[in-house]
N, C-alpha and C positions, 0 to 999 in steps of 0.2 A: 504494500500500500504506500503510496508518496506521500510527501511531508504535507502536500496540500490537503490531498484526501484527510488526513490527521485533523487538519488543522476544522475542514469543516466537518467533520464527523462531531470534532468537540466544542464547535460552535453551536450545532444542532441540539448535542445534548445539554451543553450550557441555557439552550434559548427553552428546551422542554420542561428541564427544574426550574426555569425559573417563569415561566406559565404554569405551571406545578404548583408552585408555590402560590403566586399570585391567587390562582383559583381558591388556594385552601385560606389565605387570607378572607376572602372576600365569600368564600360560602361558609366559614368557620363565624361571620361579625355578621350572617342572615340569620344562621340556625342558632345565633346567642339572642337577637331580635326577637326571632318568634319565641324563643323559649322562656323570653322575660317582659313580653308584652301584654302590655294590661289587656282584658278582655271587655273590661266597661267598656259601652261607650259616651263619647262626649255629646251631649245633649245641643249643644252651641255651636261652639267652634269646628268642630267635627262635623257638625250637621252644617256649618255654612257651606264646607265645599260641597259632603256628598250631597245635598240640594242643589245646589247653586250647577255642579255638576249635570245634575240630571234635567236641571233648567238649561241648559246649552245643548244638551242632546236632542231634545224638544224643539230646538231651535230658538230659544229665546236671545238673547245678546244682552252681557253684562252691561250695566250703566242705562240703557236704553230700556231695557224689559226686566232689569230688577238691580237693587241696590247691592254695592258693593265697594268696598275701599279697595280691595285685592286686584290686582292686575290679573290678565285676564288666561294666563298661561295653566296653570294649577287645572283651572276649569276647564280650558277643551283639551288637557292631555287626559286628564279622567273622563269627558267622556269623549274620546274616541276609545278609549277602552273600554267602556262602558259599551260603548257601541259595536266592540268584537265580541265581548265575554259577558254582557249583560250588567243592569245597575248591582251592584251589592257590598257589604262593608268587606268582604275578601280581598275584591277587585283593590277596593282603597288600599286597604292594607298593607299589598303585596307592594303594590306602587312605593305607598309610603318606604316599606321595609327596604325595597332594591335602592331606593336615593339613599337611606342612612348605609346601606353596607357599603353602596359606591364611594358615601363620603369616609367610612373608616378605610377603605383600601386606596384613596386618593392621600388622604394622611397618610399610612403607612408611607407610599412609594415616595412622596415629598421629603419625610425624615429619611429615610433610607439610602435618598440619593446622596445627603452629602453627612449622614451620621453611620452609626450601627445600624445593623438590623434588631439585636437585641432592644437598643433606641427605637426603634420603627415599632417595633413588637407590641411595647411596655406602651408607648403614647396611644397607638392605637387601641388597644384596650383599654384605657383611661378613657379616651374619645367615646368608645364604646360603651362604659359603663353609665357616662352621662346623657349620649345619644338616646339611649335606651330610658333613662331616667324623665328625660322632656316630655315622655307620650306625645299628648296633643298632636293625635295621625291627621295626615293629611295638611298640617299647617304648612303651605307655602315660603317659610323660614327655610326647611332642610333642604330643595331644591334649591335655593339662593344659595346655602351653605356649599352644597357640593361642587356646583358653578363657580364660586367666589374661587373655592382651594384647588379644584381643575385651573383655572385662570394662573392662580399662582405658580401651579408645575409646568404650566407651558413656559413661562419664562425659566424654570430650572432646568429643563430639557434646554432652550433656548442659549443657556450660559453654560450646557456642555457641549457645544459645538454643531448645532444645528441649524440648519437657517433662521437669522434674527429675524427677516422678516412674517415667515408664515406664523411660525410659533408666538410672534407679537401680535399678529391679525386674532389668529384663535383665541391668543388669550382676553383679546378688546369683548369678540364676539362670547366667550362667556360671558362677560359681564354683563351686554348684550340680551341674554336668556334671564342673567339674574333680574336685569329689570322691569320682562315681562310677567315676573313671578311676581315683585312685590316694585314699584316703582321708587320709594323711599331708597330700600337698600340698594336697586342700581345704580342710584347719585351715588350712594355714598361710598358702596362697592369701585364705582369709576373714579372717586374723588381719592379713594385709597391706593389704587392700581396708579395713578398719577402721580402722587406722592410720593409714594414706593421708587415706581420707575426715577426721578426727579433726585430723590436722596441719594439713591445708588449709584447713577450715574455722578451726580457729586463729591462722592465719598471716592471715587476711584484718581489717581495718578495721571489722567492725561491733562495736557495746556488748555486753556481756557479756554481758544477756539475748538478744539474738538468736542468737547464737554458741552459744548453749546449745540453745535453741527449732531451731535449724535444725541441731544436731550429731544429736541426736537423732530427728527428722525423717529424717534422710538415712540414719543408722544403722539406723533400723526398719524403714524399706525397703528397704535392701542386705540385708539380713539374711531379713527374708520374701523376698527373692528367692530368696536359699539356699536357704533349706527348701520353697521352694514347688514345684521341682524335687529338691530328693535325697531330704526324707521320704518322698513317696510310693513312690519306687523302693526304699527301705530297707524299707520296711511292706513293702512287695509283696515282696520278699529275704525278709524275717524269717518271711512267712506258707510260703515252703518250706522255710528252712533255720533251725536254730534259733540262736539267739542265742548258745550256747555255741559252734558252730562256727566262727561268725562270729571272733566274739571269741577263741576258740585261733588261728583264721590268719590273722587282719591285724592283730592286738594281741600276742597273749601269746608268741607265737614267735617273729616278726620281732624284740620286746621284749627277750625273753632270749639271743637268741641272735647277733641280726646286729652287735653290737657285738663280739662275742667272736671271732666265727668269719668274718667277713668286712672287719674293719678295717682301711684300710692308712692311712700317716703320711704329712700331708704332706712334697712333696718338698723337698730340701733345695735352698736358696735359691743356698749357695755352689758345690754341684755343678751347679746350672745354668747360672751364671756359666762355671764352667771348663768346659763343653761349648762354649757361645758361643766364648769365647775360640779353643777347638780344633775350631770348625767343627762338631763332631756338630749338626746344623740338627734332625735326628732326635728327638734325646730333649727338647728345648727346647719342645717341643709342651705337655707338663704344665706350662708357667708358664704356663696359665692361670686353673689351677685360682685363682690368686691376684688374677684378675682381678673376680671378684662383690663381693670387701669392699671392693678398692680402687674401684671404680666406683660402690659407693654410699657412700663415704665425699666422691666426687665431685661426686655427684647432689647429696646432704645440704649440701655447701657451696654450690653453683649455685643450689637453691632458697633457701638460707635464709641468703645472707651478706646481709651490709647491704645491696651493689650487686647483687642481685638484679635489679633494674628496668632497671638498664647489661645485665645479664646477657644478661636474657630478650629484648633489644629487637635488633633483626637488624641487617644491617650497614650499611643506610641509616636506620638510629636512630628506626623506629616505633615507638609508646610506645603502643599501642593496650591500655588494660586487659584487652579481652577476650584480646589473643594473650600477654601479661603471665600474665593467666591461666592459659589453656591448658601453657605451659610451666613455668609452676611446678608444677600440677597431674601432670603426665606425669614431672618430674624426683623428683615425693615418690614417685607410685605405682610407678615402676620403681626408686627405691631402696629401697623396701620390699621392694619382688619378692627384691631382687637380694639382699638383706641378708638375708631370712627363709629364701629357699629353698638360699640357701649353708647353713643349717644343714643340709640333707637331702644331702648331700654330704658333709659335714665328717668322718663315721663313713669309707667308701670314698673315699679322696680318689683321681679322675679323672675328668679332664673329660667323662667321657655322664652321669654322677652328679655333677654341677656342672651338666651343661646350661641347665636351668630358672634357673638363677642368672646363667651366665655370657650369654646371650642381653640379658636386661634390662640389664646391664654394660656390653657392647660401645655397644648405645642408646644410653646414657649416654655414652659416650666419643665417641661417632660427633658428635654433637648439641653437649657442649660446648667440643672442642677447637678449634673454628676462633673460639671469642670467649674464648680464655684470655685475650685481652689485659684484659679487659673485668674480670678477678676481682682481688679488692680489695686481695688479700695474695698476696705471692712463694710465700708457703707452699703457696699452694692451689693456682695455677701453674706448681710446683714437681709438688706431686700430681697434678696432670691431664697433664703431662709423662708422668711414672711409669708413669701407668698407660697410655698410650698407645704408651707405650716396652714395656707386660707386654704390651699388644695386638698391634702388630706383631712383637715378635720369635718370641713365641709360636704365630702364622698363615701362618709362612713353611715352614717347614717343612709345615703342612695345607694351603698352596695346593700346594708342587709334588706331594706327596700325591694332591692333587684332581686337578691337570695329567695326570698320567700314568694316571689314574681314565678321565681323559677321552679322553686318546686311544686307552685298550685299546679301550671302549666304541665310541667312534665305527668305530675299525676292521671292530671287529664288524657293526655297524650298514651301511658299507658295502661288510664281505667277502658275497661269492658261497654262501659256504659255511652262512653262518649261516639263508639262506632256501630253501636245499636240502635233501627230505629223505633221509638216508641209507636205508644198507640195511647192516643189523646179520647178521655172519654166527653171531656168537655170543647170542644175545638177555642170557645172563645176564650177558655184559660188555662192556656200552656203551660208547664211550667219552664221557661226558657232558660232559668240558670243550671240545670240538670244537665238536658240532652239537646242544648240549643243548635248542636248540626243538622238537627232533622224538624226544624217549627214546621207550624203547621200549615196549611194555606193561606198565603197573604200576607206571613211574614218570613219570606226568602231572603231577601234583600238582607235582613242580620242574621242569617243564620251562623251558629258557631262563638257568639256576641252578647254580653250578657246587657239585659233593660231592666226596671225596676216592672214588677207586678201590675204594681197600681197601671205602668204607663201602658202596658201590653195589652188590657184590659180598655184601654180608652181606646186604643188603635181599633181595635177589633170590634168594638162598639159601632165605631164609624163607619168601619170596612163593609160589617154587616147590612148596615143602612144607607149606602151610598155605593156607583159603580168606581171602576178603577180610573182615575186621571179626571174623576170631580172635585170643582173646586174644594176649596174647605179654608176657614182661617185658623193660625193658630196665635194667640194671643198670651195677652200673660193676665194676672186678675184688676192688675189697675194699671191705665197707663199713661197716669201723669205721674208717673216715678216707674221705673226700667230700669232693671240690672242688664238682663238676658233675656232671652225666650227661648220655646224648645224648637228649635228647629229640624231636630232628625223627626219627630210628630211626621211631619208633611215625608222625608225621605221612605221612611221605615211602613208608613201606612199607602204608600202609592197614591196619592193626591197633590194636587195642587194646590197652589197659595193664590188665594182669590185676590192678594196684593203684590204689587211689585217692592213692598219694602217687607218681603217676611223676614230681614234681620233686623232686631231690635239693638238699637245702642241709645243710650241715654241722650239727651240733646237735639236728636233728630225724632224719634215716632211720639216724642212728648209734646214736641211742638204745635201749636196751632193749624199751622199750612197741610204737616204731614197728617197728622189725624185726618184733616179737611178732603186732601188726596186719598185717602186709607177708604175713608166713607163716602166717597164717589166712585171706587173701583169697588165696593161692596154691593152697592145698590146695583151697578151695571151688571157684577158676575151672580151675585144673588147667592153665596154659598150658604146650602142647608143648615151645614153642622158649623157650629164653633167650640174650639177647645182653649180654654183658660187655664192657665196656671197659675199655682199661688207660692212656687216652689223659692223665691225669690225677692218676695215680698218683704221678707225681715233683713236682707245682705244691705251692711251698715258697712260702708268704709269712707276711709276720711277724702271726702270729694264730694262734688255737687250731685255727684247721682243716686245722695241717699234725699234730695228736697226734693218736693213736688212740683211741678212747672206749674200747676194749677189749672191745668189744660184737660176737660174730662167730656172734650165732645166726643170720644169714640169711644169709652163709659156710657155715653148717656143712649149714644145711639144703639149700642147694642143691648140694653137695656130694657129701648123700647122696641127693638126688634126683633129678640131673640126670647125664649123661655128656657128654662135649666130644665136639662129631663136627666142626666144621671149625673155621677159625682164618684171620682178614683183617685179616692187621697188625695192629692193639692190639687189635681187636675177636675174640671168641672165641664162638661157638655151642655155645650147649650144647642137649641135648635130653632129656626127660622118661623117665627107666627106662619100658619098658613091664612 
């Protein structure tokens, strides 16, 4: 055999172990997913997409035929899936689960390139344990997430000798994606990639004319990457829905309103202390939220102190400019992440609104704590302590969390009962936390998913008295004060929302105007059944959406319009005067 044959025989096998590997990365942080994911589901948040979803499949169009701040990606990637495999919370699920393993195996390969793999391993799993921690499926957050740290690797690919300019374009065009998911984090997503780009290229050794010739360069084409993916989907948005709607529901009402009405304060530092002290392992989960500023205040040192070179160089003292590189590169673009997208949090302080933040952080922490010794000042060693001390104590509490995720899960997995299927002698009352893979007629769509009694019982009320894809509203019991409303109601029971605003956010369906709108597309659709909740009625937090706007024309109306015929724990039916 010749030295060539040699050479690619063990190029082939070098390229299989490590798609080998890769795979078992990335189906090892699915099958940790499933195995420690909640089975509730989210009545809200959850329900905004699988609705909001199944209203795009229908043909309806976000902003124009129903309210939404969320851009508009989330929505028709689920349902064109929905439109292969059918609506149901699996579909979501699996979606959901394949973007968080994409983004634990995108982490991995980002540390990998210029740390250990052991480093690659250990963050990832860290990544992992928090990912898994967030629930909240379906939030259009972890598709941004994955986008963002795709974005990032194309430029690490890019500074190990690949062409700067495709691998710049790509990585614009993630961003790109990100801002079709949520449009907030693609400014900021873009305004980080900029920065990024801008410091690094700063921080390097050429003369000021190249430094300039190549900042600009690099910037014009991250930037046409951007637009060369979202403009056209925006044009394409704009040609059905007009520019004012747009701009009422992902600008001017999120603007005015979610400061007011959905704010809460960070937590306080010294009550976390005296939990610790007193064991509550519970409530110490929120010191994380404190972990994005101190991790990139981390980053920000690691990149750019003097011993940077000490820093960057691994524990057998390789001094390779290229791998020098690569980690300075990675430590500016995830302290940007982490520093920028902490602002989108800062309004709501908890960690699933920190997510986007706290993820890039952990990296950071994971990557520079085993070469503290390496940092130039006690100070900064002092810091990287710190926050590795907010990391651990803050994850103890979400593994045993996790732990016990895991073993209801597995149980299930291998009890008898869960692949068996029953025989309902009541059809209207299931009992869905049992043998929920097999419900009964009418409630497919959650099969395998657990719902409270009371609500499975209201569904099925309505189901029975009404055909599939009739109107219906679902409301809450008063709505001159709104927390939430149930939104999966309308998914889970196969109906419609006889309004274009069935998400409730404080500020907006409290108002005068919107009630006024709410009771002119009721009169028009005429739906039968109404379902009220009262699940939400006592949620006090320090913000204006525990006052009453004083606004009770769509009380009154329903009132005079409607009669109560049955009643399922908070949830109350009402039905249309004939």
């Amino acid at each position: 055999m010749s030295g060539a044959q040699i050479s690619n025989k063990t190029k082939l096998s070098g390229g299989l172990t490590k798609s080998w590997h890769l795979a078992g990365v990335f189906g090892g942080a699915f099958l940790f997913l499933i195995l420690t994911m909640s089975r509730r589901l989210g009545l809200y948040d959850e329900g905004v997409i699988l609705f909001g979803s199944v209203r795009v499949l229908s043909g309806d169009v976000p902003y124009r035929d129903f309210y939404t701040f969320y851009g508009p990606a989330q929505f028709y990637a689920l349902a064109a899936l929905f439109k292969m495999f059918g609506p149901s919370v699996i579909v979501e699920r699996i979606w959901d689960l394949l973007i968080r393993s994409s983004t634990i195996l995108i982490i991995y390969l980002i540390i990998n390139s210029a740390w250990s793999r052991r480093t690659a391993l250990f963050t990832a799993f860290a990544a992992a344990l928090w990912i898994t921690a967030f629930q909240f499926y379906g939030y259009p957050v972890f598709p941004c997430l994955f986008f963002s740290l795709l974005s990032l690797y194309c430029i690490v690919l890019m500074l190990r000798g690949r062409r700067d300019i495709t691998f710049l374009l790509v990585s614009g065009a993630c961003i790109g994606i990100v801002s079709l998911f949520r449009y907030d984090v693609g400014v900021l997503a873009a305004v980080g990639g900029l920065l990024a780009l801008g410091l690094f290229c700063l921080s390097q050794s050429y003369d000021a004319q190249r430094k300039r010739k190549t900042l600009v360069r690099w910037a014009v084409t991250y930037v046409c990457g951007v637009m060369l993916v979202s403009v056209p989907i925006l044009l394409l948005l704009l040609s059905a829905v007009s520019l004012h709607d747009i701009f009422l529901n992902s600008v001017y009402l999120p603007a005015a309103n979610y400061v007011r009405f959905r704010s809460l304060p960070f937590p306080s530092v010294a009550g976390i202390v005296s939990d610790v002290v007193h064991m509550k392992l519970k409530s110490v989960a929120i010191l994380i939220v404190y972990l994005p500023i101190l991790g990139a205040l981390v980053g920000g040192v690691a990149a750019f102190s003097s011993g940077t070179k000490r820093l960057c160089a691994d524990a057998d003292g390789v001094r390779e400019r290229g791998l020098v590189l690569h980690r300075r590169w990675i430590l500016i673009q995830l302290s940007a992440f982490s520093a920028l997208f902490f602002l989108k949090g800062v309004v709501r302080v908890q960690p699933i609104h920190m997510a986007l933040a706290i993820v890039p952080a952990l990296m950071i922490v994971c990557v520079t704590i085993e070469q503290w010794r390496q940092l130039d000042y006690k100070v900064a060693a002092i810091l990287l302590w710190l926050t590795f001390a907010c990391f651990i104590i803050s994850s103890l509490p979400v593994g045993l969390d996790t732990g016990k995720r895991f073993a209801t899960n597995l149980a299930k997995v291998v009890g008898i009962h869960s692949w068996v299927r029953p025989k309902f002698s009541k059809p209207s009352l299931p009992v869905l936390g049992t043998n929920s893979c097999y419900p009964p007629d009418g409630l497919e769509r959650i099969r395998c998913f657990l719902l409270d009694q009371d609500r499975i019982e209201a569904i099925r009320y309505v189901q029975q008295r009404t055909k599939e894809n009739d109107y219906i509203y679902v409301g809450t019991n008063r709505h001159d004060k709104i927390f939430v409303n149930d939104i999966l109601f309308y998914f889970a029971s196969k109906r419609l929302s006889a309004t274009k605003w069935h998400q409730f956010d404080p500020g907006v369906q409290t108002t005068k105007d919107i009630q006024s709108e709410i009771i002119s597309e009721l009169r028009l659709k005429t739906p039968r059944y109404a379902a009220l909740s009262s699940d939400w009625d006592d949620v006090q937090e320090p913000n204006e959406s525990t006052l009453s706007s004083g606004v009770t024309l769509l009380d009154d109306f329903i009132k005079a319009n409607y009669r109560r015929v049955a009643s399922f724990g908070n949830l109350v039916i009402y039905e249309l005067h004939e």
